[in-house]
C-alpha positions, 0 to 999 in steps of 0.5 A: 276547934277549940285552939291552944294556949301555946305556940313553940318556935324551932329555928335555925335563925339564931338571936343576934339578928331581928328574925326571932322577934319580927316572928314573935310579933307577928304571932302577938299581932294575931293572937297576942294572949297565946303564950310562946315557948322557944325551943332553940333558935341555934339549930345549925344554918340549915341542919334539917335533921338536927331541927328535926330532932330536937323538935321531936324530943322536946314537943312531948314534953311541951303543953299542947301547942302549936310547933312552929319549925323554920329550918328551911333551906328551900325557902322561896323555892316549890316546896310546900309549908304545911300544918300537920294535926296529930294528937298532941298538938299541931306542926307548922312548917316547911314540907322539908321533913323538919316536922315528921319526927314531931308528928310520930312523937306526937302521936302520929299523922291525923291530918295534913293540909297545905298553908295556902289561904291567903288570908291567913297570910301577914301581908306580901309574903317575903320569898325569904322569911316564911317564919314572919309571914306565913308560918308564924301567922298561920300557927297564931291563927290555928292557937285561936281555934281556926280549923286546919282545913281553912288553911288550904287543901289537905295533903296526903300524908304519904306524901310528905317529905320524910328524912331518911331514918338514922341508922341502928344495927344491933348485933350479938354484943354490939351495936352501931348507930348513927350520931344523931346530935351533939349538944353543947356540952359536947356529949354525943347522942346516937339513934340507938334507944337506951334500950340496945344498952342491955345486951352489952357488959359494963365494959365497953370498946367505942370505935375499936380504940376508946373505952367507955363504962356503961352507967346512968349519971356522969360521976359513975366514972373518973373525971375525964373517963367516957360514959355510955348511958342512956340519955333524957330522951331515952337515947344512947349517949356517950360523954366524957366526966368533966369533959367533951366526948365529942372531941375524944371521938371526933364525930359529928352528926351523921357518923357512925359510932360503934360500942362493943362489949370489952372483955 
């Protein structure tokens, strides 16, 4: 296996604590001339599905690397760490579902194999720190070009934890679609692809009660007027001109949005 040059790290650990370093080092101590991308360390504590998500959003757009993903709720417990092989890079992490999104984005499942080889373990493995001592190791092992079936028995693929997929329904002018994330700038990303877009009209009812116009930048409305577009990931997105939609609808991920064609 040839290895790969990155590695990029998704976690809910946040950065006022040491956790994001000691997981730096202990790939640098491994492999200290493969690079690092942080994707985000500020997934909500234990947001699988938004770890998920941005993962799978972003890893296409990322060089081949290793995807390290620590959202992982059940750390300690039985659930498996696994290294998945896809076409476009390799996913390290908790069988939880934080990796399968990336995986499909990826290309799709190649090979699944357990993180079980001890030796490639740094040191005693904390019950409560996988990222430091077995994930980030593991995927600083597999940039250096070690076959994944090193790393222990290989898994079924339908065998793997999967999320339950967001909800999308498409009618005769309208759609309702689960909200996938929010981002900083409190705009509101849904499930729906941009694509669904095309059966609505310009003017657009979102909840029964706020109007929204479709458009493709924010100045395509009035300071403080809704925008429905699709978004860098090719997703439907709502947000508000010099503004916070997620205030004016009051959602958060998970819920349910509806847009309709305003006549």
């Amino acid at each position: 296996m040839a290895g790969y040059g990155w590695i990029s790290l998704t976690t809910d650990y946040g950065t006022f604590d040491g956790f994001v370093a000691a997981c730096h080092g202990s790939i640098a101590r491994i492999a200290p001339d493969v690079r690092v991308i942080d994707v985000t360390h500020h997934v909500p504590p234990a947001d699988v599905s938004r770890g998920a998500a941005v993962l799978a959003q972003s890893a296409p757009h990322l060089p081949p690397s290793v995807h390290v993903a620590v959202v992982d709720p059940g750390v300690g417990t039985a659930r498996r760490g696994v290294a998945i092989g896809t076409p476009g890079g390799v996913l390290v992490g908790p069988d939880n579902g934080v990796l399968i999104w990336a995986a499909e984005a990826l290309g799709g499942v190649d090979s699944v194999h357990e993180l079980a080889n001890k030796d490639w373990f740094l040191g005693d493995v904390s019950r409560t720190f996988h990222g430091r001592d077995l994930f980030s190791p593991a995927a600083a092992r597999i940039a250096l070009g070690a076959d994944l079936g090193d790393a222990g028995p290989a898994v079924d693929p339908r065998q793997l934890v999967r999320l339950p997929d967001p909800v999308v329904t498409v009618g005769d002018g309208w759609i309702e679609a689960e909200v996938l994330t929010i981002d900083r700038f409190g705009n509101v990303q849904l499930a729906a692809g941009g694509a669904t877009l095309a059966g609505l009209g310009p003017d657009l009812l979102v909840n029964g009660n706020v109007r929204g116009r479709r458009g493709a930048t924010f100045a395509d409305v009035d300071r403080g007027d809704l925008l429905v577009f699709e978004d860098s990931a090719g997703k439907v997105a709502l947000a508000i001109n010099n503004g916070r939609a997620v205030v004016v609808l009051s959602v958060t991920p998970g819920d349910m949005v509806r847009l309709a064609a305003r006549g």
